[in-house]
N, C-alpha and C positions, 0 to 999 in steps of 0.2 A: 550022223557023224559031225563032232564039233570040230567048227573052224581054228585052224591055230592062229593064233595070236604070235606075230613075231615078239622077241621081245624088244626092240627098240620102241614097238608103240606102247609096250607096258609102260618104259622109262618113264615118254612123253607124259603120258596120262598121271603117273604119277606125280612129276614133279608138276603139273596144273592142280592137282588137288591140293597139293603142300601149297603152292603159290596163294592159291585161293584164302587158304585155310590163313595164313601168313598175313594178308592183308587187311583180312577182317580185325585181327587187331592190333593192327597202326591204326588204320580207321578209329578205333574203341581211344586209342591213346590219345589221339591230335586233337578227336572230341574233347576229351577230360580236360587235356593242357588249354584248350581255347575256352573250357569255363572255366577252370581257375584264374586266367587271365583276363577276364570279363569281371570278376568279381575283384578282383586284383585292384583293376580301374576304378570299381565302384567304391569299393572302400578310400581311396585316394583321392579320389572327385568327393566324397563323404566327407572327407579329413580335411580338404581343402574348401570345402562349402564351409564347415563350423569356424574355420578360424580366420576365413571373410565375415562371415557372420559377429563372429566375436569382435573385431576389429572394427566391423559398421556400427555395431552399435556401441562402443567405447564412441565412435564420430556422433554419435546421434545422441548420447548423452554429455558431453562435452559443449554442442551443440544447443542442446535445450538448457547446461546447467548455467546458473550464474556468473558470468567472470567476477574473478577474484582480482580487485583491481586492490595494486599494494595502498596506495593512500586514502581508501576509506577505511584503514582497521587505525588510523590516528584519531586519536580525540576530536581534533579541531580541524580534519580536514585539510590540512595545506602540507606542503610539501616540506616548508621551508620555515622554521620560529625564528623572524630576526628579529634583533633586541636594539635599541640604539647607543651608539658609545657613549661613554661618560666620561667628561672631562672636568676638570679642577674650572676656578674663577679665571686663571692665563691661559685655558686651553689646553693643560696637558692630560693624553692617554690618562682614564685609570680605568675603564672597560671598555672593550671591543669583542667584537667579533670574530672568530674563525672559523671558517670552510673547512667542514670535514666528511666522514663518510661514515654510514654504519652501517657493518651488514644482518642481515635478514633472511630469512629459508621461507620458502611456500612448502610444506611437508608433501601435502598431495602430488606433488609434482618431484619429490624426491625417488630415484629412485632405486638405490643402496645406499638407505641409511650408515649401516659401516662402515662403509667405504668413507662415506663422504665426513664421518665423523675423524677417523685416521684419517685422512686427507688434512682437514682442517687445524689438526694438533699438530702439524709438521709445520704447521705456519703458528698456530698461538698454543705454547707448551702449557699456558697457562688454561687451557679449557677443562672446562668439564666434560667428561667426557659422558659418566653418565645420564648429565639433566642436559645434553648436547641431545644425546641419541633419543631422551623423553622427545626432545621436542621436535624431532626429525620424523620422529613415528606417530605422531599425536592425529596424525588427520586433519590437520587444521587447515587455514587456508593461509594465516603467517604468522611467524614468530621469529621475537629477534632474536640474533644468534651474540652479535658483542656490537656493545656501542661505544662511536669513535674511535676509528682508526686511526692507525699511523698509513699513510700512501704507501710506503714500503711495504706494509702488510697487506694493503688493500691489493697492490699490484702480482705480488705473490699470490692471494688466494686467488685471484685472477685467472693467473697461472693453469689450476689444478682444474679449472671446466668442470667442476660441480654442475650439472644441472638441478633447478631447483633453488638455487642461491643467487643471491642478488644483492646492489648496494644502494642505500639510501642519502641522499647528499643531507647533512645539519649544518647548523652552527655551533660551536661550542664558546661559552664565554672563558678570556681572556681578562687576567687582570696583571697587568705588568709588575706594579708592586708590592703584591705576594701579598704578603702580611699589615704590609702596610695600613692598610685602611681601613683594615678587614668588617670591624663593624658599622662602618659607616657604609659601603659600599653591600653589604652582607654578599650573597651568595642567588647561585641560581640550579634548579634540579638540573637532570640527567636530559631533559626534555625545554632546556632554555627559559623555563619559567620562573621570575622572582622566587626567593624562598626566604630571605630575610634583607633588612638595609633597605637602603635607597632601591637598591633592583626590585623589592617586594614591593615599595612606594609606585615605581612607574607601573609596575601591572596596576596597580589599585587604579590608576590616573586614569586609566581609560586601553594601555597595550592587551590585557586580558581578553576585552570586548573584542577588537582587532582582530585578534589572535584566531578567536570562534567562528569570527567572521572570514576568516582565512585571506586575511590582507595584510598581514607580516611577513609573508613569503619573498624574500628578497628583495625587499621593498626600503627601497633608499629613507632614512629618517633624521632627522634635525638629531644634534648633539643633544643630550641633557647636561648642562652646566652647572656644577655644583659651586657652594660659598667657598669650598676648603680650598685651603692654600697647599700645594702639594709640597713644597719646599718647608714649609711651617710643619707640615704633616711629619714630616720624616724624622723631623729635630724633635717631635715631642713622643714620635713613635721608640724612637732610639733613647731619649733620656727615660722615657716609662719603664722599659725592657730592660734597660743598666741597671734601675734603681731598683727593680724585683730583684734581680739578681746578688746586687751590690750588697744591699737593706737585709738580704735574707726573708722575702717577703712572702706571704700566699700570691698576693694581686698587686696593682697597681695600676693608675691610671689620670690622665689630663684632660684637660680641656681647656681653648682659647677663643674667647669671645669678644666681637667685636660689641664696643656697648652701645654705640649710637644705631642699629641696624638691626642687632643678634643675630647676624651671622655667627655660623660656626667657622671657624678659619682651621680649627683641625681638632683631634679627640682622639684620642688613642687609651685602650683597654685591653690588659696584659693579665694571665694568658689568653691569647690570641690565637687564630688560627690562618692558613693558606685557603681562600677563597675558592682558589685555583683548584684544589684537593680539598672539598668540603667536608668530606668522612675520610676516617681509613680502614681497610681487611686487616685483620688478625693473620696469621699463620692458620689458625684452626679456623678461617672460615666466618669469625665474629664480628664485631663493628667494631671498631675502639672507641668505648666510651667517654675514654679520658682523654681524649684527642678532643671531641667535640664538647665537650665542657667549656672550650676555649671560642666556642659561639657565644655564649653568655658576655651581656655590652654591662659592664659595671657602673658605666658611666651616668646611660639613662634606664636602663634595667634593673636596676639593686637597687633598694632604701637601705640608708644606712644612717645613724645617728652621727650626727656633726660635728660634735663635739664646740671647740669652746667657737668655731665660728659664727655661732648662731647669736654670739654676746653682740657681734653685732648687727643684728636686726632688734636684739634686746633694747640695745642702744638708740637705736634711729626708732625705736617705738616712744621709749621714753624722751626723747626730743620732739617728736611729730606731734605727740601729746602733748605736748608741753609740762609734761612732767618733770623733764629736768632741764638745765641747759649745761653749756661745757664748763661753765665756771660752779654747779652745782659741786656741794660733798658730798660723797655718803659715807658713812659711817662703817667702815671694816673695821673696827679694832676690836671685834668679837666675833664667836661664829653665829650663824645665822641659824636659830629653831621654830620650828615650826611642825603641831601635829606629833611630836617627838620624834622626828628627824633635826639632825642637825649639819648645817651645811659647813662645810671648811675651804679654806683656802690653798692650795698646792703651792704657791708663793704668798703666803701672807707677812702683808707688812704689818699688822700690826696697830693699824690708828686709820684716822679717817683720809678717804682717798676723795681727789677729784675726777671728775665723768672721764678725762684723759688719761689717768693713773689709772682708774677702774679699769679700763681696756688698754693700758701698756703693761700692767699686773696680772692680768685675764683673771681677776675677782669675780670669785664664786659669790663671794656674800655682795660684793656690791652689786653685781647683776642682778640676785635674788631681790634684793632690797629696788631696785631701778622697778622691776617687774610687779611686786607687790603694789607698788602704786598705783596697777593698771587692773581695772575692774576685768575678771578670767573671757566673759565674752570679747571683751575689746581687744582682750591679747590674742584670743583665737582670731578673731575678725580681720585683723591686722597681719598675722602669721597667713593666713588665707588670699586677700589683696596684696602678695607678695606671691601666689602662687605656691606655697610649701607644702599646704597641705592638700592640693589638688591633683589629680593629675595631668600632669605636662604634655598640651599641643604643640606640636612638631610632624614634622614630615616621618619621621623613622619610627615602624610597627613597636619595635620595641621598647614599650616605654610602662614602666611601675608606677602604681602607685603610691605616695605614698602612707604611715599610718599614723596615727594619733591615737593618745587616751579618749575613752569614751565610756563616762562623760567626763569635761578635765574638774580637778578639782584643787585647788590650792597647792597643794604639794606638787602636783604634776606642774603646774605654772611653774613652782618656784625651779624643776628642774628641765623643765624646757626652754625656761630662760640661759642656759648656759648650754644646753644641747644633749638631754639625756632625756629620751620619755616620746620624742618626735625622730620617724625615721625619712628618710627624703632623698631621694636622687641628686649626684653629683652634681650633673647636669641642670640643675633648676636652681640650685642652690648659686653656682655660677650667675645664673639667670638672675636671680633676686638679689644676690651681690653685686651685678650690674646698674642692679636700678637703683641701689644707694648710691652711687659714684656719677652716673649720669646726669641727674638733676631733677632724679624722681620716679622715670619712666618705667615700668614696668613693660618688656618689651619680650613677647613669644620668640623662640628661639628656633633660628633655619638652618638648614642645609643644603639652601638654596640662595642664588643671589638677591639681593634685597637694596634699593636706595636708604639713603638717609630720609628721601620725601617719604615714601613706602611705609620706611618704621614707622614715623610719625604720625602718620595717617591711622594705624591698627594701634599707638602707645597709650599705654594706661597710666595717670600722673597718679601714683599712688604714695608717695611720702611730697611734701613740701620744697620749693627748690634750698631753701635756708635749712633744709634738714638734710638734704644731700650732700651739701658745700661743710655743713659738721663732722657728715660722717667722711669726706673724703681728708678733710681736718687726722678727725680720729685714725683712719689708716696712713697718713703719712706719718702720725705722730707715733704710734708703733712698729713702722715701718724703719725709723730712725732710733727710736729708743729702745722698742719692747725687743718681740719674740720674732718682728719680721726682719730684723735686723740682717738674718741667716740667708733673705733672699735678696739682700741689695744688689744691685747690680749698677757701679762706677755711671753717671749720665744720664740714665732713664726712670729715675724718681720713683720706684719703686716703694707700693704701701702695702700691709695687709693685714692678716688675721689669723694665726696658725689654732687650731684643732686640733686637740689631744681624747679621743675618748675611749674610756674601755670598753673591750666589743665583747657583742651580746654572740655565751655560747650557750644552745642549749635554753634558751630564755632568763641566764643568768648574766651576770658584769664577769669576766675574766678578768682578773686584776693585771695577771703578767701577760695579757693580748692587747694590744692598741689598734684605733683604726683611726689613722692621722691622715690631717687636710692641711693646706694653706689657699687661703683667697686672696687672690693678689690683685692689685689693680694698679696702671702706667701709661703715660706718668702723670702723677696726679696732681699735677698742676692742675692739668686738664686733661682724665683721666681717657683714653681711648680702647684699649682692651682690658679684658679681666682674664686672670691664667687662675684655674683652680686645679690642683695636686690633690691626691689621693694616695693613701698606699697603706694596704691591710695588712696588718698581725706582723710590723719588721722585727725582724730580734735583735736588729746591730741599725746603726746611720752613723752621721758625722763625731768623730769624738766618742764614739761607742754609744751616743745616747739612742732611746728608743723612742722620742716625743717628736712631735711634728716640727719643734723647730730644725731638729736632727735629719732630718728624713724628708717631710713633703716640703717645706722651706727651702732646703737646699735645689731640688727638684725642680720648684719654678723659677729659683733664679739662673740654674742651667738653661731653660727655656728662653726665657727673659734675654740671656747673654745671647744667645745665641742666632735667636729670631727676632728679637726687637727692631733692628733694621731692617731687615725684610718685611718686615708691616709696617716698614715709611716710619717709624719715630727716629727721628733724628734724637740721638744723645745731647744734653747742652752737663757741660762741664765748668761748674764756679757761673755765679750771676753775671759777669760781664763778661765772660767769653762769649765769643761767637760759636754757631753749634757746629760740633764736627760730624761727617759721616767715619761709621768706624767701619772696615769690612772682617767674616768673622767665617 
């Protein structure tokens, strides 16, 4: 007989089996969830091991690689190119220094290029923006980004916390008056170094070496003082630049020399250029090359044919020789042939002239004839110990040679005698016209201060002192009579020699282009500077003429009037007056 089972103990049993049953799997589950949350961990300890990993060793190569230090990707090593100022003979400014900044990007340490490049164009609209982002993404270790700021700009990009960007302290050169002096002074690159003028001169001197050696770096330095008179400077800058304008000219240009010294007291050659602004951009991006055309020194950089100034070195040959003296005739009252050229006169009288006629008439044929007497070496020899046909030592790179026939031959004397066939620098020709009027010396010409003991010390006696004393004879006596008449100036005794030649185009004579001079010298009693005027191809001058008395004549008596006191010559007015000072 089976036992009954109440059923309450069935319930029990039951619901123990379900319970049973129930908990095996929660068990199954709390298992499962606690490995996925062990893997969970591991993946994240994973995740977090690589990008420690990645981070040590960015430290561990950072560490072994080389700093990038900003001032060895310069040339020279220094921080700082300083230049020293340059000041006139009285001490005034005409180059200095200025304190600026430039800045500079490390790429590799850039890092959103885009950003940083829109950053940087809210501050300089003028950037490029894509040879900006070239150089932002290049990999390098630097590159500049703009050189020479303004503070205002440097302070703004300040502002924007580029990391990556940085500024570098320069110099930039300053020259107060612009144009002024511009080829005397020439110019300096992007990086403070001479590029032409005097500023090219001091590197040459020894600042370059310096420089490499990394000893310019804000390094206090001695002035460099020039001969030029800056007050002198400005009068003959301003009368060059009027009479281009004025004359309807291509060029124009002076120069004023002292003749017991050669100093240069000032030079001026138009067109010209701002120092300051060496080059200029285009709108598309190009250089302007007719801007810098206005680098070119006409002065001592161009050979040019003389014209009739060279009658007198014609002249002082033929006295040094003893060829002629001032009471000699020569015989103009025909034209002068030779080889079957025939030479004429552009004022011919007509009949025989004397040595002072010849050169108050500026006689073709009597020149010719003076010159013929002189056997062709002696004339070369002599054109040479004048320095004409060498090239001219001075302080300033830029300087031409200049050319002569080769070999000369009778004809060429007979037209080198009056200034066609020889081409020659402004600038030397000054020089050589000095030494007629001084009392012979041929003296190398500065742009640097110089004593009178100095000259004398380096001076070469190349004509006779009684053949000095003729030829300053001959420029006073045309000075009063002839063609320099144009450049008298009331007091200060003004003499000279005006130059009319046609200029060489194309390797031809332009009949209707001129390329007019006057050589002046004051006052010649006892003659102390020499002014020589220049001015290419004028179409108009005084009285509508187009000849040098028209044009370069008038030009250096502008000069003359104007700066003659300023270089201490007193005016004397009538033999027994006493001398006045005039102010002007």
């Amino acid at each position: 007989m089976k036992k009954f089972t109440r059923p309450q103990t069935l319930l029990r049993k039951a619901h123990f089996d379900l319970s049973k049953s129930v908990g095996r799997r929660d068990v199954d589950q709390v298992e499962r969830h606690a490995v996925q949350a062990r893997q969970r961990v591991m993946i994240l300890a994973g995740l977090f091991c690589c990008a420690y990993a990645v981070i040590g060793g960015r430290l561990v190569q950072y560490g072994l690689s080389k700093t990038v230090v900003t001032d060895a990707v310069f040339e020279n090593g220094s921080r700082v190119n300083s230049r020293p100022d340059i000041v006139d003979r009285n001490g005034e400014l005409l180059a200095v220094d200025l304190d600026m900044v430039s800045l500079y990007a490390e790429p590799r340490r850039i890092v959103d290029a885009d950003e940083a490049v829109e950053k940087l164009a809210a501050v300089l609209p003028d950037l490029d923006w894509a040879g900006t982002h070239k150089k932002l993404t290049s990999n390098t270790g630097f590159q500049w980004l703009r050189r020479q700021l303004t503070p205002k700009q440097q302070a703004d990009i300040m502002k924007l916390g580029i990391p990556g960007i940085g500024f570098r302290p320069e110099k930039r050169r300053f020259y107060p008056g612009g144009a002024t002096a511009a080829h005397i002074l020439g110019h300096v690159d992007i990086d403070n170094r001479g590029s032409a003028g005097m500023e090219r001169f001091i590197d040459q001197q020894g600042l370059s070496a310096l420089r490499e050696a990394g000893l310019t770096s804000n390094v206090p330095m001695s002035p460099v003082r020039l001969s030029i008179d800056l007050r002198v400077q400005n009068i003959v800058h301003e009368v060059v630049a009027n009479a281009k304008i004025a004359y309807q000219a291509e060029a124009a240009g002076a120069v004023v020399l002292d003749v017991e010294t050669g100093e240069v007291l000032a030079m001026a050659s138009v067109p010209d250029y701002d120092p300051n602004v060496p080059s200029r951009i285009l709108p598309d991006g190009s250089v302007d090359k007719e801007y810098e055309k206005g680098w070119f020194n006409r002065m001592s950089n161009a050979t040019f044919e003389m014209g009739s100034t060279f009658k007198s070195f014609t002249l002082a040959m033929g006295l040094d020789l003893g060829e002629i003296t001032l009471n000699s005739v020569i015989d103009a009252s025909k034209p002068y042939r030779l080889a079957g050229f025939t030479i004429h006169d552009d004022h011919g009288q007509g009949r025989p002239l004397t040595v002072p006629e010849v050169f108050q008439y500026s006689s073709n044929i009597g020149t010719a004839t003076i010159a013929a007497k002189v056997e062709l070496a002696d004339h070369q020899a002599f054109l040479t110990k004048l320095g004409l046909l060498t090239k001219m030592k001075t302080e300033l790179p830029e300087v031409a040679t200049p050319t002569q026939p080769r070999p000369w031959r009778r004809i060429n004397q007979v037209t080198i005698s009056f200034g066609h066939g020889v081409a020659t620098t402004p600038l030397q020709t000054a020089v050589a016209g000095a030494a007629l009027i001084n009392g012979g010396k041929l003296i190398e010409p500065t742009f640097l201060p110089r004593t009178a003991a100095e000259a004398a010390a380096s001076a070469i006696q190349v004509i006779k002192p009684s053949t000095s004393a003729d030829m300053r004879f001959l420029f006073h006596w045309n000075g009063v009579k002839g063609s320099g008449r144009s450049a008298l100036v009331p007091g200060f005794d003004v003499g000279g020699k005006t130059g009319t030649a046609d200029k060489v185009v194309n390797g031809r004579y332009a009949t209707h282009l001129n390329f007019n001079a006057f050589l002046a010298g004051f006052p010649m009693a006892k003659p102390r500077y020499v002014v020589l005027t220049v001015i290419d191809a004028p179409q108009t001058g005084e009285k509508g003429g187009r000849l040098a008395a028209y044009t370069a004549a008038p030009m250096a008596k502008q000069i003359i009037s104007k700066a003659g006191a300023l270089l201490g010559v007193q005016p004397r007015f009538g033999r027994e007056e006493e001398q006045l000072l005039v102010n002007y």
